[in-house]
Structure formats: structure tokens, C-alpha cells
N, C-alpha and C positions, 0 to 999 in steps of 0.2 A: 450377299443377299440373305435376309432373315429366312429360317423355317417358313413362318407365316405366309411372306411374301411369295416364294417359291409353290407353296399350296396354291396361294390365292391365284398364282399364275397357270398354275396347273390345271385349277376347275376352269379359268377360263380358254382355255385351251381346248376343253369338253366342247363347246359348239362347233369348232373348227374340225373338229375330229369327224364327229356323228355326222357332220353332212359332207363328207367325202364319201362319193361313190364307191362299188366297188372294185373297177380298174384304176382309180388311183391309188387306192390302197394296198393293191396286188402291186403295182408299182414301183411303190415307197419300198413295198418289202424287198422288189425284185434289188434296190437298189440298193440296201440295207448290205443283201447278201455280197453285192461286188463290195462294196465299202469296208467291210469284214474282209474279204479275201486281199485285198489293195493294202488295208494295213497288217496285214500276218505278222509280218518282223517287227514294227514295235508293240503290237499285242503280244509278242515273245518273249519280247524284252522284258517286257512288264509282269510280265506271268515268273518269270527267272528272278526278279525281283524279288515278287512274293515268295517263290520258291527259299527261296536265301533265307529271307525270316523264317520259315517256315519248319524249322529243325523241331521244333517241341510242339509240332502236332503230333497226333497217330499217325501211323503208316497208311490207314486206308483216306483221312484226313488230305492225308498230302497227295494223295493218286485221286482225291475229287478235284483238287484244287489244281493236279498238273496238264496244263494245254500243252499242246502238238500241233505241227501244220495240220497232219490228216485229223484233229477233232476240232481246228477253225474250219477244217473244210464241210467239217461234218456240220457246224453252227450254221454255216453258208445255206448248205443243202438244206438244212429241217426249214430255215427261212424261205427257202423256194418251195417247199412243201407246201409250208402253210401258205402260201399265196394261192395253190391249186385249189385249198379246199374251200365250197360250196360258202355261200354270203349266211352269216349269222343274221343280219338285219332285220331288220325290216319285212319278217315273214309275218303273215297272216300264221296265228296256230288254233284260231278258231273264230267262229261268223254266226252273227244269228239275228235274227229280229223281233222285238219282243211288241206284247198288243198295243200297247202306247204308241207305235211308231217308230223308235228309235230304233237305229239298225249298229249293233256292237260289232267291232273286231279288235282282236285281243293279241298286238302285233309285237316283235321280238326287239329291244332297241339296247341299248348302251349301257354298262351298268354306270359308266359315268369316270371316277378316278380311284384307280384302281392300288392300295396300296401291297407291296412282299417284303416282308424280311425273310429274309436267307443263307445260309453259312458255307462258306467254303467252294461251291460250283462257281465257276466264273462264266457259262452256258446257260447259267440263268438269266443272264442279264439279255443275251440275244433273244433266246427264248420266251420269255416274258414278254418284253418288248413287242416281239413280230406277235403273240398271240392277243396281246393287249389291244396295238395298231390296225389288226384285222377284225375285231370285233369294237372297235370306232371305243376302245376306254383310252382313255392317259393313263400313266403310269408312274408311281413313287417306288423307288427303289429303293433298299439298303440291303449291302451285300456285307459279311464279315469283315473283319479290319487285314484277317489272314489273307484277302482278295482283294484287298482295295486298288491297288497298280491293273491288276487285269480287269478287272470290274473297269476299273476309271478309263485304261484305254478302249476298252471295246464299245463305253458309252461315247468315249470320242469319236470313234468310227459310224456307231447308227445315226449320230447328230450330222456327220456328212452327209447322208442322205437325206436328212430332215432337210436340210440348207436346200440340197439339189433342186427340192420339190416346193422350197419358200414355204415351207412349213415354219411354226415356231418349235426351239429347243424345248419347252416346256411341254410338248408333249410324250417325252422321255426322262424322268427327274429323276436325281441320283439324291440321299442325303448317305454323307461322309464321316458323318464321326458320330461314334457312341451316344454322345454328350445328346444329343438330339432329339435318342431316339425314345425319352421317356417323355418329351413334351408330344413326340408324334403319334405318341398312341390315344394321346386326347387330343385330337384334332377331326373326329366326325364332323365337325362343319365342311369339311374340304374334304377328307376321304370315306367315300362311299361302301368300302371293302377291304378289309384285309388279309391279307391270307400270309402266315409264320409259316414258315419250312424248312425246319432243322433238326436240333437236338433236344431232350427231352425238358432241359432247362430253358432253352429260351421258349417254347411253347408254351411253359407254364409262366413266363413271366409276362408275356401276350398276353396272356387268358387273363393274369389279375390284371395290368393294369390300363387295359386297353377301354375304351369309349367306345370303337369303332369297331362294326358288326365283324367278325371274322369268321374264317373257315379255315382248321387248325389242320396243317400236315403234318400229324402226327410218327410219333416214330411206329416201326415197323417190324414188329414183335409175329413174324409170320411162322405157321405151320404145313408140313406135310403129313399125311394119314396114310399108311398103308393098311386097307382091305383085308382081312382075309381071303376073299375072292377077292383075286387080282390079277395082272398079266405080270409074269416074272421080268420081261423083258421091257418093261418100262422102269422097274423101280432103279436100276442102277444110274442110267441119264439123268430121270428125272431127279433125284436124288442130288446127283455133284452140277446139274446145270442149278438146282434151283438156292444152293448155297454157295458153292467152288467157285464157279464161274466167273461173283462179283461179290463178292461177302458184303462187302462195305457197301454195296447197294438197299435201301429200303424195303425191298419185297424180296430181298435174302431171305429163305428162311434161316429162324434160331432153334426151332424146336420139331423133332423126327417123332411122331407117334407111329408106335405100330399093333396091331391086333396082337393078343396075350399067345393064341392059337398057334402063330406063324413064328413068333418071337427068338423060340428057343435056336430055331433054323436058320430064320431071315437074318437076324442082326450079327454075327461075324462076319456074315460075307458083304452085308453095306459096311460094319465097323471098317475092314479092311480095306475098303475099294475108298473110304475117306481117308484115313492110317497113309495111303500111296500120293493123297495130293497136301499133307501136311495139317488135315483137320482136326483141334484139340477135340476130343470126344468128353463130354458131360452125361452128369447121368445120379441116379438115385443109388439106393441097396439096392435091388432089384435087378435092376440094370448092370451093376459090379459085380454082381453074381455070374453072370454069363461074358461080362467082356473085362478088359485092363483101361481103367478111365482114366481122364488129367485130371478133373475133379467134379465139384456137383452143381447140379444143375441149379442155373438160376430162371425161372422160369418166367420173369416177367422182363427182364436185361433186355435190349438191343444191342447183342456183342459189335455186329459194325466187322467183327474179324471173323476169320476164319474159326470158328468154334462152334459146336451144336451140340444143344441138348437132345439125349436119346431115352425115351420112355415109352413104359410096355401100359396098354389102356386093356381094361376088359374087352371094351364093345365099341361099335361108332356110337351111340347115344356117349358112352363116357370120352371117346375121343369131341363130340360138339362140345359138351361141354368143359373139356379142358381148356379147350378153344377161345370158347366166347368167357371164360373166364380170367385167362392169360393173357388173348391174346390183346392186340391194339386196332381190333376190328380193320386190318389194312388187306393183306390178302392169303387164302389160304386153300390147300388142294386138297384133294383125295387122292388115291391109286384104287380104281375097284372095276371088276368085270360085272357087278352087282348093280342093277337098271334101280333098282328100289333101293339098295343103299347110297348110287347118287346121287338122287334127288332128295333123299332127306338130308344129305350133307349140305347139298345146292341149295336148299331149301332152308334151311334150322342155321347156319352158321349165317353170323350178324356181320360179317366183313363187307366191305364193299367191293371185293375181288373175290368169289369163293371158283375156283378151276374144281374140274373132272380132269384126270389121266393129263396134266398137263403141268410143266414147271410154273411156280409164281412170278418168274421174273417176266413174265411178259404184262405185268401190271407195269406199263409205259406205254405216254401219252403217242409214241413213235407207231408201237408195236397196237395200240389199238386204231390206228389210223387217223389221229387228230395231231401229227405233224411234229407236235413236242407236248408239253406240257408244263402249267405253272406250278403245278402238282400233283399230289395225290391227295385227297381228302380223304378224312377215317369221319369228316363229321356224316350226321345222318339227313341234315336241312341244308338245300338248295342245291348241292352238288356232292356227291360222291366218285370217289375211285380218280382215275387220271384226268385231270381239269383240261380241256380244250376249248376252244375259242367259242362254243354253243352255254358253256358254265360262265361265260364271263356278259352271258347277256341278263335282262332282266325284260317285262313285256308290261306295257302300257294298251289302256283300252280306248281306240277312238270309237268315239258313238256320234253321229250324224242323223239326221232328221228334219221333216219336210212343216219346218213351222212348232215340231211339236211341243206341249207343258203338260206339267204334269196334275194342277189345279187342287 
């Protein structure tokens, strides 16, 4: 089947979607999730596949791309998640009556067909999906070519439960090869939204050559800030949770600030307590003057690995703005005992995750309570931060009235 055709199937696919209630669509998902769990072993197989080709990725590369029973189980479960949460639809978000007569409501519906490109997670493909199907969009998919075997079985698995429920397959679309995907970015007649979620080159190549409105999940050039006033007994957790833990996660931080005041003290004993989990330490003159570094800092890089830039700021005014000027507006913390200096970090820094006293990796759509997520957005229109199924609606105004015109 053509490109074209496969869109043209997909928008019509859009009516069939939006007027499914909300227990059939908590259902599809319920059923989603066993149809994932039923095929585990050749979603395994497939994933081994990719794996095999998979030698000349990176190492954090091939640890997004690598499934397990226990992370199908985990696909399983976010899908029963998101069946729990609350109906995006059809909410009234505001009512009014104006002197004319006409009575407005300005009610939440569909964004309609929904397109993602994506690299290397093969959880994208469930996740998307379930959050798509619960907020009544379709969905085009294209996952990396490094994914295509898992990607391809797990869409085989949701399509079983489309069958279950005499749904059409087209309201889960896959496109498979590269070749494709530069006619698909001019295809706004058919898709409504796009959202890119990867590496720093394919978001730039979205950007130029796309037609259709998007919302860029940019890379994740995150900071932490230690305080002068601080609590000593947070910085060392939050510190190795908010890089160690998962480097090669998005809301890793890549860059350690810390107040000039505390510097001389504070930084051998975090240098060390990272030295003990394997973290390359970066850093300026400055910075080489008090510790032994691997090399210098790149401050605008999304290393992806284990590495962090460590640099000494006068003041938090100079810590925002190194901030908002390095960073990728994605998420970023403080460490402070200081009520006045949180709120102007909470307040002055342009991210769309900015934490108090807390690591950045809980910028996930899991960990904020919306089940998964199709992303993260750094843009600043329509949705920011981890995307859940309330970002994937759009709102129409019904206005009704007893005869009225307007003359």
C-alpha cells in the first residue's frame, strides 16, 4: 500500500476512533496489554534480532533499544495504567452565554491523526499507541531502522486486539523505511501533529523539512545547582540519582553547577562519590585547579553517557543564566534551604521541568502520573514537559441557541 493511501486510511479511521466511548477504549487498551504479554517470546525474538545488528550503536543506544520479559511486562502494565486514567474527551473546560443569546461551551476532543518519529525505544511503539487510542487520535508511526523487528512485532501484537474489538488496523500505522519518511513530513493534509523524539540531528531535520505542525522532543542538555544554603544530606543522592542512575536517559543531567562560596569544599567529595560509580568528570581551568578531570567541558553536548560537566558559578542569578543559556530548556534543579532563592530559580529558569531539592529524572510521563508518555516537549506552544493523553487533545466550541441571528 502507498504512503498516501495508508494516511488516507488513517484519517478515516479518525471518526471511528472519537466516537468510541470511554469503556471501549479502556478495553482495547485492557486488551492491548494481554496481547503484549501472549506475544512476549516473539517480541524477544525480534528484539535479539535488532540486538545482533545492533553492534555499532553506542552502549546507552543499545540499553534503550534492549527489551526483557520484566520491561514487556512493564509495556503491559503503563497500558493498564493508562486505561485507569480519567476520560480526556469530551470535557466541558468552559460555559458561558453571551447577550445575543447564544450559549458557548468550549469542549476537549481529538487532536485527530497523530504523527512520532522516534529512535531506538521499541516502548514507544505500546506507549504511544495506548496514549493515542485513549485520547480517540490514530496514529503514524516510525520507529528507527535500529528497532524495526521489535517495533514490527509489538505492532503486530496491538493489531490483535484492534481485530478482538472489530476495530480497523489503521488505527495504529506503522511506516517502515526511511525512504518514506521525507515525503511524510509534507503530508499535513492527513497529519494533524507531529511530534520527533530523538537525537539532536533528526529533530533538526523535522524542523526543516516538515509541513506539519510539530512539537520537538528535544535533546536533554539538563542541569543541577547546588545552593550555598543547602541541606548537605541531599546533595550526594541527588547528585548520582540524577545522572548515575540512567545516563543515557533525557532528563540526565550533563552539567553540575555549584555556588563559588561552597566550591573549594563541596567538589572533591561529589568529584569522588562520582570517581566510585565510573563518571568521566569535565570541567574548565577553574575547575582543574581543585580536582584531576578526563577533559573539558562541553556545555552545550548531550553526552547520553556517563560524563558530567562540573562548574563553579558566582551566584544563582549566574547559575539561571548559564542555564537558560546552555541548556535545552528540558529540566533542571536546585539544591537550596533558601525559600527566596527557590522561587526565583522556579520562577527565572525557562525549562519546562524546573525541581526544588529533588533529582531531574522524575521528568516522566510515569512518574508524573499520566501512565507513559509520547514525550517530553522543550517547545513553549501547546504542550510542554512529559506529554499525556490531556496534550494530545485540542477543544472545539459548541454554541447553540433559541432561534438566534446576528442581523
Amino acid at each position: 500500500m502507498s504512503l498516501i493511501q495508508t494516511l488516507k486510511n488513517a484519517k478515516s479511521a479518525t471518526h471511528i476512533l472519537s466516537g468510541l466511548n470511554l469503556t471501549k477504549r479502556n478495553a482495547l487498551l485492557e486488551s492491548m496489554a494481554d496481547s503484549l504479554l501472549a506475544h512476549t517470546n516473539e517480541i524477544l525474538d525480534a528484539n535479539a534480532q535488532d540486538m545482533q545488528n545492533a553492534t555499532n550503536l553506542s552502549s546507552s543506544l543499545q540499553k534503550r533499544l534492549e527489551l526483557s520479559r520484566e520491561k514487556i511486562e512493564s509495556m503491559a502494565d503503563s497500558l493498564r495504567h493508562i486505561a485507569t486514567l480519567k476520560d480526556p474527551l469530551n470535557r466541558i473546560l468552559d460555559g458561558w452565554e453571551m447577550p445575543s443569546g447564544i450559549r458557548i461551551e468550549k469542549v476537549s476532543v481529538p487532536l485527530g491523526v497523530v504523527g512520532v518519529i522516534y529512535e531506538s525505544r521499541p516502548n514507544v511503539t505500546s506507549d504511544v499507541s495506548a496514549l493515542c487510542l485513549k485520547s480517540g487520535n490514530v496514529c503514524v508511526l516510525k520507529g528507527g531502522k535500529e528497532a524495526l523487528h521489535s517495533n514490527t512485532a509489538i505492532l503486530r501484537a496491538l493489531h490483535e486486539a484492534l481485530k478482538l474489538h472489530d476495530l480497523p488496523l489503521e488505527c495504529i500505522n506503522m511506516i517502515a523505511t526511511h525512504q518514506e519518511v521525507a515525503e511524510f513530513l509534507q503530508q499535513d493534509a492527513y497529519i494533524d501533529l507531529l511530534i520527533p523524539r530523538g537525537g539532536e540531528n533528526l529533530i533538526k531535520y523535522v524542523q526543516q523539512h516538515s509541513t506539519i505542525p510539530i512539537i520537538k522532543h528535544d535533546k536533554g542538555v539538563c542541569h543541577l545547582y547546588i545552593h550555598t544554603n543547602h541541606n548537605p544530606a541531599y546533595v550526594i543522592p541527588i547528585v548520582l540519582d540524577s545522572k548515575v542512575r540512567y545516563p543515557a536517559a533525557c532528563n540526565a543531567i550533563e552539567t553540575l553547577l555549584i555556588d563559588r562560596e561552597i566550591a573549594g569544599n563541596l567538589l572533591p567529595s561529589i568529584a569522588n562519590a562520582l570517581k566510585q560509580t565510573g563518571t568521566n568528570l569535565m570541567g574548565d581551568t577553574e575547575v582543574a585547579r581543585i580536582l584531576s578531570l578526563d577533559g573539558e567541558a562541553d556545555y552545550i553536548k548531550e553526552y547520553g553517557t556517563n560524563t558530567l560537566n562540573l562548574k563553579i558559578v558566582e551566584n544563582l542569578n549566574e547559575a539561571i543564566k548559564h542555564i537558560n543559556t546552555f541548556g535545552s530548556q528540558h529540566s533542571d534543579s536546585i539544591i537550596t534551604n533558601d525559600v527566596l532563592a527557590m522561587e526565583e530559580f522556579l520562577n527565572n529558569v525557562q525549562s519546562a521541568c524546573v525541581y526544588a531539592n529533588a533529582s531531574t529524572r522524575f521528568s516522566d510521563g510515569g512518574e508524573f502520573g499520566f501512565g507513559a508518555e509520547v514525550g517530553i516537549s522543550t517547545n513553549k506552544l501547546h504542550a510542554r514537559g512529559p506529554m499525556g493523553i490531556e496534550s494530545l487533545t485540542t477543544y472545539k466550541y459548541k454554541i447553540s441557541a433559541l432561534g438566534a441571528i446576528r442581523g
